[in-house]
N, CA, C and O atoms as a DFTB+ gen file, in Angstrom:
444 C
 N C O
     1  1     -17.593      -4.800     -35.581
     2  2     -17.060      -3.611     -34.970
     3  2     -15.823      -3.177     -35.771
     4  3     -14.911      -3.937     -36.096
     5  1     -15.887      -2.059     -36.010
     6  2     -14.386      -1.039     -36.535
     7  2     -13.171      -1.314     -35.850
     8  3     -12.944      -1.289     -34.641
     9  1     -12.378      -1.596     -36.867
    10  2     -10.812      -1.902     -36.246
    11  2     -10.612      -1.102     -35.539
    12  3      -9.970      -1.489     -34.562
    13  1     -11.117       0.937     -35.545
    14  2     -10.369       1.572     -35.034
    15  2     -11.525       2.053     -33.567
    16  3     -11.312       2.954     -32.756
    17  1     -12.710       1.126     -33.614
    18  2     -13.520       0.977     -32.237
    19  2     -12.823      -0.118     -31.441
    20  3     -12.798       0.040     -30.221
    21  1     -12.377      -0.967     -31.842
    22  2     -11.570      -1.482     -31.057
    23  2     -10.539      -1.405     -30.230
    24  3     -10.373      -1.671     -29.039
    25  1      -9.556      -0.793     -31.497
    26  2      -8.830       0.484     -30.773
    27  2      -8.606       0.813     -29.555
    28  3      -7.839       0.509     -28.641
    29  1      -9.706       1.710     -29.820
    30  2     -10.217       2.739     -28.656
    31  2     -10.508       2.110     -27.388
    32  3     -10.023       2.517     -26.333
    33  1     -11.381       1.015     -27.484
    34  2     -11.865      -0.505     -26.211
    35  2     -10.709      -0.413     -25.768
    36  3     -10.556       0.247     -24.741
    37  1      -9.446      -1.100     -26.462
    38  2      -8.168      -1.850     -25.964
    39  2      -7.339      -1.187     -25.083
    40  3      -6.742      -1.822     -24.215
    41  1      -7.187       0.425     -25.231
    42  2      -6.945       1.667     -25.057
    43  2      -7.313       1.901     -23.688
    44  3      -6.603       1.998     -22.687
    45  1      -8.647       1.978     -23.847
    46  2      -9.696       1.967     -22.163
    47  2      -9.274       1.061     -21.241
    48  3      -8.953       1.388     -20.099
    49  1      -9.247      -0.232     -21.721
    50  2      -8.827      -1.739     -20.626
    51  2      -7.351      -1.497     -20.375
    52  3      -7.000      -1.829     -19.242
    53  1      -6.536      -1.071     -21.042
    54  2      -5.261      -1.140     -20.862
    55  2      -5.077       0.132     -19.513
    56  3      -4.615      -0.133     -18.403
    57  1      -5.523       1.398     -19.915
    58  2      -6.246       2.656     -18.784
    59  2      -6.504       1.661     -17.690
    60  3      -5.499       1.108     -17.244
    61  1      -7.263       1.445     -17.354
    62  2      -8.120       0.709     -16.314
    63  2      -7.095      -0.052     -15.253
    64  3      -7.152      -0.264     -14.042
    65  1      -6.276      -0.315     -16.133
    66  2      -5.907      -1.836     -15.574
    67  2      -5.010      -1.565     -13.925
    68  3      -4.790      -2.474     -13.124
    69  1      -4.630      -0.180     -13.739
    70  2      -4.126      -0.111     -12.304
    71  2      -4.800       0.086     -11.473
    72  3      -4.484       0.068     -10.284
    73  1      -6.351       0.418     -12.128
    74  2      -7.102       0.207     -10.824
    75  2      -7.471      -0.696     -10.482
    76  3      -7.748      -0.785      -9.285
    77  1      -7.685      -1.957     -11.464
    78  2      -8.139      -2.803     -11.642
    79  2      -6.963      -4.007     -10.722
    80  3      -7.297      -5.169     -10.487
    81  1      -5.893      -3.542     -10.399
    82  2      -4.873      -4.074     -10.132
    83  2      -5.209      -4.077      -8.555
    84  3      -5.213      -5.005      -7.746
    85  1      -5.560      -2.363      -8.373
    86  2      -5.825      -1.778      -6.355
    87  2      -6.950      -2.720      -6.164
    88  3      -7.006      -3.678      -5.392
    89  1      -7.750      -2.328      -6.917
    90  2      -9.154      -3.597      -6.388
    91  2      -9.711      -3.998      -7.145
    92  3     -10.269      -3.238      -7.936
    93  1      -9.818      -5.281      -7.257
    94  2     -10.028      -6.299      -8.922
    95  2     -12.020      -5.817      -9.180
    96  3     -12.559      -5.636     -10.271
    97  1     -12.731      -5.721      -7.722
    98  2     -13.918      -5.268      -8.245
    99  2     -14.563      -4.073      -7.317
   100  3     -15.342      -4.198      -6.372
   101  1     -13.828      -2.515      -8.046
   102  2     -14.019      -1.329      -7.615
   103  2     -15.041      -0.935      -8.474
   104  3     -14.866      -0.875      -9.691
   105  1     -16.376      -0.588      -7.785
   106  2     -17.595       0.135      -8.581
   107  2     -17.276       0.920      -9.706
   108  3     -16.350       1.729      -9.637
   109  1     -17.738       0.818     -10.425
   110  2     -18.152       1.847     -12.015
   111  2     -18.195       3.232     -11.258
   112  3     -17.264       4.015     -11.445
   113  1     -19.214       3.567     -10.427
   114  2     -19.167       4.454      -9.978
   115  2     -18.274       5.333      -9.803
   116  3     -18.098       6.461     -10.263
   117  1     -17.333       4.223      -8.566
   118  2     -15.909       5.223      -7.711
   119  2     -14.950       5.586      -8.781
   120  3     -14.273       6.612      -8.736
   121  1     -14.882       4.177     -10.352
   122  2     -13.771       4.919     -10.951
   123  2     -14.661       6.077     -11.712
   124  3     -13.810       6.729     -12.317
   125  1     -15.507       6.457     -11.889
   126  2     -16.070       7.583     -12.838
   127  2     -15.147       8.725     -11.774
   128  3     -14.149       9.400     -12.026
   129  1     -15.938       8.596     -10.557
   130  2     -15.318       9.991      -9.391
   131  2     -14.013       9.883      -9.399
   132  3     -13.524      11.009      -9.480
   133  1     -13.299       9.144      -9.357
   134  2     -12.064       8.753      -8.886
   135  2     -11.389       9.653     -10.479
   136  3     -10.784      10.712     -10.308
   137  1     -11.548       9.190     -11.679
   138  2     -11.427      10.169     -12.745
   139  2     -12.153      11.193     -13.089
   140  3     -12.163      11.343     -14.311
   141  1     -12.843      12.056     -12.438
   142  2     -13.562      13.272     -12.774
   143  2     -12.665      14.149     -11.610
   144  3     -12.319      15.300     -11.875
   145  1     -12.274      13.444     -10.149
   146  2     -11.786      14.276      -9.480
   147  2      -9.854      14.136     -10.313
   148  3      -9.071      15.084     -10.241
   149  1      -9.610      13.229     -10.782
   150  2      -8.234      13.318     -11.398
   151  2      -8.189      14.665     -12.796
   152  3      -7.235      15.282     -13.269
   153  1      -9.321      14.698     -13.034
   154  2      -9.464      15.400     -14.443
   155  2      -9.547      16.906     -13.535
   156  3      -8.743      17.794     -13.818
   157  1     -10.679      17.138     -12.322
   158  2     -10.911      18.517     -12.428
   159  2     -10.819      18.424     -10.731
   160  3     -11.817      18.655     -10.047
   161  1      -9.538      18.069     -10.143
   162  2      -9.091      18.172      -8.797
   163  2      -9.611      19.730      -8.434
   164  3      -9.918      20.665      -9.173
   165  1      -9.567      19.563      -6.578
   166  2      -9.920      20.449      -5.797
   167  2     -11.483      21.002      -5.846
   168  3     -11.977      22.102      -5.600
   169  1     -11.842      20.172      -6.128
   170  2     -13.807      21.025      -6.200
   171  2     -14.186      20.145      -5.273
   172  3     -13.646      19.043      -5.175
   173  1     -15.296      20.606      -4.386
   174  2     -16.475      20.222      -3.524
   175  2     -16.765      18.896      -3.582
   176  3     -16.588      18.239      -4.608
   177  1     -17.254      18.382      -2.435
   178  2     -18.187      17.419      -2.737
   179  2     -19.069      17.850      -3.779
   180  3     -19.056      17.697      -5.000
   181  1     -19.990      18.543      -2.823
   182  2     -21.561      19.072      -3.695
   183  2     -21.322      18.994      -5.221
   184  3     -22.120      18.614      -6.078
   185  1     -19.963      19.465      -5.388
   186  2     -19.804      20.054      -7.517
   187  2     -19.350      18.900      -8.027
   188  3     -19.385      18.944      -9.257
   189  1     -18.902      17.790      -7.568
   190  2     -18.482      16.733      -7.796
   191  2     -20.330      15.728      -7.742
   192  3     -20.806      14.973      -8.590
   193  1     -20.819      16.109      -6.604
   194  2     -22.164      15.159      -6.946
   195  2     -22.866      15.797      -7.996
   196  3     -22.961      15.220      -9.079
   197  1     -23.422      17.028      -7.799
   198  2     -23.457      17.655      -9.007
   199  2     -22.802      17.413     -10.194
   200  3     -23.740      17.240     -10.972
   201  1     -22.032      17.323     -10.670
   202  2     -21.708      17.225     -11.452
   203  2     -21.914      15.108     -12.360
   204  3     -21.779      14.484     -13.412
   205  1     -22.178      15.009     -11.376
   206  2     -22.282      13.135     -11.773
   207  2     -23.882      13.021     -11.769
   208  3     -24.379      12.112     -12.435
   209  1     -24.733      13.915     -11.037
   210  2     -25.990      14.269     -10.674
   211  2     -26.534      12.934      -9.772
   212  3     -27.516      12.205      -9.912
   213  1     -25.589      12.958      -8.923
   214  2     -26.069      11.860      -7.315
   215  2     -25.992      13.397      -6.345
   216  3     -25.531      14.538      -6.340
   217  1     -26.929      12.297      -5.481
   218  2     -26.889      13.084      -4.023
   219  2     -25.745      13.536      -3.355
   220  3     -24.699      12.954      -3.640
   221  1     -25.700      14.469      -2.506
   222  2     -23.823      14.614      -1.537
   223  2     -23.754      13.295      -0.995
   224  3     -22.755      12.592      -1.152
   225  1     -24.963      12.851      -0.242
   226  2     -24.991      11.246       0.344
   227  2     -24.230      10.189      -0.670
   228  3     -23.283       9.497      -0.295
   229  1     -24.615      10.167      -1.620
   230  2     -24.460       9.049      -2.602
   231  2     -22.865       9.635      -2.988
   232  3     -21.978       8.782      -3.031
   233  1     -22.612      10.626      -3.180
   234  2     -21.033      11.282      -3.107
   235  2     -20.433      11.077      -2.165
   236  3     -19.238      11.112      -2.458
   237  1     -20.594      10.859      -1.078
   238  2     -20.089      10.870       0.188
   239  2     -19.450       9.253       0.647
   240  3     -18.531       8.913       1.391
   241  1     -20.543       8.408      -0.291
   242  2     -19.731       6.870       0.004
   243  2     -19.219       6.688      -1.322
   244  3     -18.874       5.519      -1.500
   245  1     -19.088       7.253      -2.078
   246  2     -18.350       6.749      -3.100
   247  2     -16.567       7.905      -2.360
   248  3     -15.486       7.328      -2.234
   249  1     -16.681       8.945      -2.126
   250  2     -15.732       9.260      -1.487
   251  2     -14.787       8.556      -0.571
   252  3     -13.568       8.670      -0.700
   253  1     -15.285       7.915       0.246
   254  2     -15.367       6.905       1.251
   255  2     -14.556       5.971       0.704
   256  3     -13.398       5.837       1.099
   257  1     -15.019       5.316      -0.150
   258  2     -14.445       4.410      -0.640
   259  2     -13.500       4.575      -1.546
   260  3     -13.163       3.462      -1.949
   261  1     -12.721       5.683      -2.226
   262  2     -11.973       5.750      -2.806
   263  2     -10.777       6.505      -1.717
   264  3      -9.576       6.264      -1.831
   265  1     -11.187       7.187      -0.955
   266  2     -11.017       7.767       0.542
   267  2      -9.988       6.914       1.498
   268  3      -9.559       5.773       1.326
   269  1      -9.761       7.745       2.448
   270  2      -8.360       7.053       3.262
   271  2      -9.168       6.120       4.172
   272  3      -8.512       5.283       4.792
   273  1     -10.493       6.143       4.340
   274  2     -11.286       5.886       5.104
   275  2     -12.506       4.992       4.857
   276  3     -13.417       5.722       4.467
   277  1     -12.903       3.716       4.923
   278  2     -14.080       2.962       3.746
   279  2     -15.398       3.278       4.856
   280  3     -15.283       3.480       6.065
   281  1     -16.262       3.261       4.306
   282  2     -17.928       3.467       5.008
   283  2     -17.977       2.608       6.122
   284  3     -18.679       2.966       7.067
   285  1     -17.180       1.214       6.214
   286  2     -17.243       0.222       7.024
   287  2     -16.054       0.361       8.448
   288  3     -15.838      -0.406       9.386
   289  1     -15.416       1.788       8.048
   290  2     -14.295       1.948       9.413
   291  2     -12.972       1.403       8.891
   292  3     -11.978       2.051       9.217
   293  1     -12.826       0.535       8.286
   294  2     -11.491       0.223       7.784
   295  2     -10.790       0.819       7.133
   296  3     -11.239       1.933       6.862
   297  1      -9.562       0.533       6.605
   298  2      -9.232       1.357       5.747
   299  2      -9.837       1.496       4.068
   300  3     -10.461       0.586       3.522
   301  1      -9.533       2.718       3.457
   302  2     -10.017       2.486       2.050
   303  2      -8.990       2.544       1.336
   304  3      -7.876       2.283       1.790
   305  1      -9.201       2.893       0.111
   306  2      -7.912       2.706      -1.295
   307  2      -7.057       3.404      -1.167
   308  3      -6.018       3.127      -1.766
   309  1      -7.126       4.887      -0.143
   310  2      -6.492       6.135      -0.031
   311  2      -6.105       6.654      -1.392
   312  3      -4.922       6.900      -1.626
   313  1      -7.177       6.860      -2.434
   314  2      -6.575       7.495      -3.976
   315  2      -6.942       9.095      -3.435
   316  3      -6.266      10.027      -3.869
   317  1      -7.720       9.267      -2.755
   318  2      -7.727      10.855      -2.393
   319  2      -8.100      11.313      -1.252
   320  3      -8.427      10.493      -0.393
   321  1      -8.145      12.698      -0.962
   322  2      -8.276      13.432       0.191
   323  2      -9.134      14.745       0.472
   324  3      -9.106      15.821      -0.126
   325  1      -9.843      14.370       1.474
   326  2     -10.762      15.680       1.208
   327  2     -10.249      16.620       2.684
   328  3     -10.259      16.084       3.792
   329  1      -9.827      18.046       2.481
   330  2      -9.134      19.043       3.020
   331  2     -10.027      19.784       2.910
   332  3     -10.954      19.796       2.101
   333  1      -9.584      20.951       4.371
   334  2     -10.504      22.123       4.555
   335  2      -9.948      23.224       3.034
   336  3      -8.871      23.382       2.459
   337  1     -11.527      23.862       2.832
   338  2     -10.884      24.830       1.528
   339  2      -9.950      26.220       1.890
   340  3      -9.894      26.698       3.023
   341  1      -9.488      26.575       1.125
   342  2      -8.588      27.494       1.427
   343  2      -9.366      28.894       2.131
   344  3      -8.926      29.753       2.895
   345  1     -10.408      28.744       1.648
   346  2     -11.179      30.374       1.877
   347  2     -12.542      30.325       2.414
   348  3     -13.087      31.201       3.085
   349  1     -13.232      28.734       1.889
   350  2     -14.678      28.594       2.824
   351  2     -14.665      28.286       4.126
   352  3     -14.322      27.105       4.188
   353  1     -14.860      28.726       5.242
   354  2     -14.467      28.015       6.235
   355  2     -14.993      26.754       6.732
   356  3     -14.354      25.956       7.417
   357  1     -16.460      26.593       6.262
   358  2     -16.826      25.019       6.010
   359  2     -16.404      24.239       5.632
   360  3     -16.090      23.141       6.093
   361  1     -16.300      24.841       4.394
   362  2     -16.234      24.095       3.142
   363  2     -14.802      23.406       2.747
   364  3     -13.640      23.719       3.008
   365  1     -15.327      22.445       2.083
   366  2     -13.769      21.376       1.698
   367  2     -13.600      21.314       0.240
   368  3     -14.434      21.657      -0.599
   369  1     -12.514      20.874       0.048
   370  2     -12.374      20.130      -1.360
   371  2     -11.528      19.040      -1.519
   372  3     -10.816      18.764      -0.554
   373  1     -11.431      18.240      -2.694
   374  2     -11.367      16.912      -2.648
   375  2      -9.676      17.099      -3.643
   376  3      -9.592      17.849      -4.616
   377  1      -8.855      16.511      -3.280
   378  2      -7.978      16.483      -3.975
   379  2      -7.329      14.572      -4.266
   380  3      -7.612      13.678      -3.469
   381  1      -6.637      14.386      -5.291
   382  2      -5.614      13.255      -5.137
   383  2      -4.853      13.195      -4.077
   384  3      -4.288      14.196      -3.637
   385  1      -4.768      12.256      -3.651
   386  2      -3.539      11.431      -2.673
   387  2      -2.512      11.711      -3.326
   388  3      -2.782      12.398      -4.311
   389  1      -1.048      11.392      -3.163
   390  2      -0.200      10.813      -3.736
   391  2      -0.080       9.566      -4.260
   392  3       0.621       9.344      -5.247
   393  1      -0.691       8.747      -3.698
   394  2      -1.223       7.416      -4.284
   395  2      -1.809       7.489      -5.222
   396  3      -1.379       6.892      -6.209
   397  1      -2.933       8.188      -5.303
   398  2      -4.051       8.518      -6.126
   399  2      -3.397       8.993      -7.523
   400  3      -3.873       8.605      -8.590
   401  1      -2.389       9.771      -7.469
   402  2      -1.666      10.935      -8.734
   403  2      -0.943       9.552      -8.803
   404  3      -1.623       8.867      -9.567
   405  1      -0.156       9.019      -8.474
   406  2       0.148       7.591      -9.429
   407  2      -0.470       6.709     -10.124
   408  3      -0.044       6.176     -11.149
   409  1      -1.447       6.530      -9.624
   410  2      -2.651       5.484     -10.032
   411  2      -2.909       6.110     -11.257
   412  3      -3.145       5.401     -12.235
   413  1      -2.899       7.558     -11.373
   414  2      -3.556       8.290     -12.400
   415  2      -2.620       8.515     -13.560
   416  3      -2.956       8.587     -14.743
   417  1      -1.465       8.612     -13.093
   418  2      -0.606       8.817     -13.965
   419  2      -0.375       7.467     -14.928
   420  3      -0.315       7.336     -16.150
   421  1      -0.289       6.678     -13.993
   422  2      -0.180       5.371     -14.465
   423  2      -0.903       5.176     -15.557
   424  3      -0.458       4.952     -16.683
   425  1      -2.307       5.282     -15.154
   426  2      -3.779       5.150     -16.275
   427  2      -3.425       5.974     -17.460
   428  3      -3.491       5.289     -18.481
   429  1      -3.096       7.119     -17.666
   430  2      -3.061       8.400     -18.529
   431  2      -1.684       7.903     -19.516
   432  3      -1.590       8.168     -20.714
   433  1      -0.533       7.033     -18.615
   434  2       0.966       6.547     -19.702
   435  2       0.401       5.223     -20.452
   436  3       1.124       4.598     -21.227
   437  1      -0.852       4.858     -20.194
   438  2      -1.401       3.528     -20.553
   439  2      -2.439       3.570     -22.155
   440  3      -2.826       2.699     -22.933
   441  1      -2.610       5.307     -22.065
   442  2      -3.739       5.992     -23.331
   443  2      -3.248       5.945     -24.327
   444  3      -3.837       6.358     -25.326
């Protein structure tokens, strides 16, 4: 492997490592969402499953679990929050916690 693929690896693990800190074994999954909603905050469930191409269902517990709230009733990681939208009256969107914008920040001073 390339010194400067390595690099890049060392780079990633070093990233990782505050989540890795909240919960030593948090799904692949939740951190993909957990950084797609840090990258492109305030969108939908739906554009968020869409966009990973899972179900709203399959969005909905990975939410959950990164969520103030875990699938099991307890508490979850609280990295984010899903709020009514400003203009749909259904409709929600998913933003960072304050917890969550640390965690992230953290990851991003780690790149």
């Amino acid at each position: 492997m390339a010194r400067k693929d390595k690099l890049t690896i060392e780079a990633l693990l070093r990233a990782l490592e505050p989540l890795q800190r909240l919960h030593n074994s948090m799904p692949l999954p939740c951190v993909i969402t957990f950084l797609l909603i840090a990258l492109y905050e305030g969108k939908s469930m739906s554009d968020y499953a869409r966009d990973l191409g899972v179900s709203r269902f399959t969005m909905f517990r990975y939410l959950q679990f990164i969520g103030e709230r875990a699938r099991s009733g307890g508490p979850g990681l609280g990295l984010i929050c899903v709020e009514p939208h400003p203009t749909h009256l259904r409709g929600t969107r998913v933003r960072l916690s304050a917890k969550g914008r640390a965690i992230a920040n953290a990851m991003f001073e780690k790149v």
